[in-house]
N, C-alpha and C positions, 0 to 999 in steps of 0.2 A: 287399338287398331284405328280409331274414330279419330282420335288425336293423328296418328301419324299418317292420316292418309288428308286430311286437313291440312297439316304440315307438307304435304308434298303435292298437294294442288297449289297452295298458296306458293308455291317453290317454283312451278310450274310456271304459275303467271309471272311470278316478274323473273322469270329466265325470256319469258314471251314478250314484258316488259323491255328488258335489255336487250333483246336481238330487234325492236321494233327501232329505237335508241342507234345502235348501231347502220340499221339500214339509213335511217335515216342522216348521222352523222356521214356513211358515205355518201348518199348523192349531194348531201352538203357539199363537201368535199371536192367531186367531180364538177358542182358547178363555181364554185370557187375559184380552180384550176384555173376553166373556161372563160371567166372573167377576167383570169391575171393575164391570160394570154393575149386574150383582144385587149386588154389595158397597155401591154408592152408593146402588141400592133401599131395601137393610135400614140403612144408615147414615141415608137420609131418613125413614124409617120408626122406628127408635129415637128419632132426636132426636125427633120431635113428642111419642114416647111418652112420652120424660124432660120436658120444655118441659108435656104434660098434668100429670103428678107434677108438677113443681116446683110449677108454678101454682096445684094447690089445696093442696099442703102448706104453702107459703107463706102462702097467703092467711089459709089457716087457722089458722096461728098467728099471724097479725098481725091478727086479727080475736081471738085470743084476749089478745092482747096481752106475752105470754112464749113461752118455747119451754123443750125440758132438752136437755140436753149430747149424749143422744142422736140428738134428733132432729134439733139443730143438726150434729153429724156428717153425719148420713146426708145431709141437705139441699147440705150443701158441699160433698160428695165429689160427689154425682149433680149439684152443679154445673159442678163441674168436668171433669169428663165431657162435660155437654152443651158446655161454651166447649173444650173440645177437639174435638167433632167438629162445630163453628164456631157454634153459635149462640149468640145475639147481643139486644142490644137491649132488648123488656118482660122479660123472664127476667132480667136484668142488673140491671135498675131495680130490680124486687122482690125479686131477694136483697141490694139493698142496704140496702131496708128491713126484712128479716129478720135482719140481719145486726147491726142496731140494739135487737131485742129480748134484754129482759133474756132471763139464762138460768136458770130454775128445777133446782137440785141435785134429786133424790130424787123427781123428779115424774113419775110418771107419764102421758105423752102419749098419748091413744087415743080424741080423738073424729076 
């Protein structure tokens, strides 16, 4: 009887073990969620930001009809960012016609 009631406290605790384990795995869980969500928030939230940027930096140098080396950098790398966190589509079309413009060495771009 001394054994088997040893054996079933000790049974005891790590069932008390496991449920502590468990609660704690769920609020893990719950804040995880909570993270991915505001992470897809500020991840919808950037793209549009980068997608605004592109659009009239774009625009505006194919309305000027060249670009320079800098600003063809910056515009490719913030594109590729945005096709990294998926977007897609007019953004795509007008760096392809950015993409086309000549590039002016030693020029400074600043309107």
């Amino acid at each position: 009887k001394e054994e088997t009631d040893k054996i079933v406290s000790e049974l005891t605790d790590v069932k008390k073990q496991i449920e502590d384990v468990q609660t704690t795995a769920k609020d893990s869980n719950s804040k995880i969620d909570e993270v991915q969500e505001k992470l897809k928030v500020h991840d919808e939230a950037h793209l549009n930001t980068m997608k605004l940027r592109l659009d009239r930096d774009m625009r505006r140098a194919i309305r000027r009809g060249f670009t320079s080396k800098d600003e063809f950098s910056l515009v490719e790398s913030l594109h590729k960012s945005y096709k990294a966190l998926g977007g897609n589509g007019y953004i795509d079309r007008l760096f392809n016609d950015f993409e086309k413009l000549e590039i002016k060495e030693d020029i400074l771009v600043d309107d």
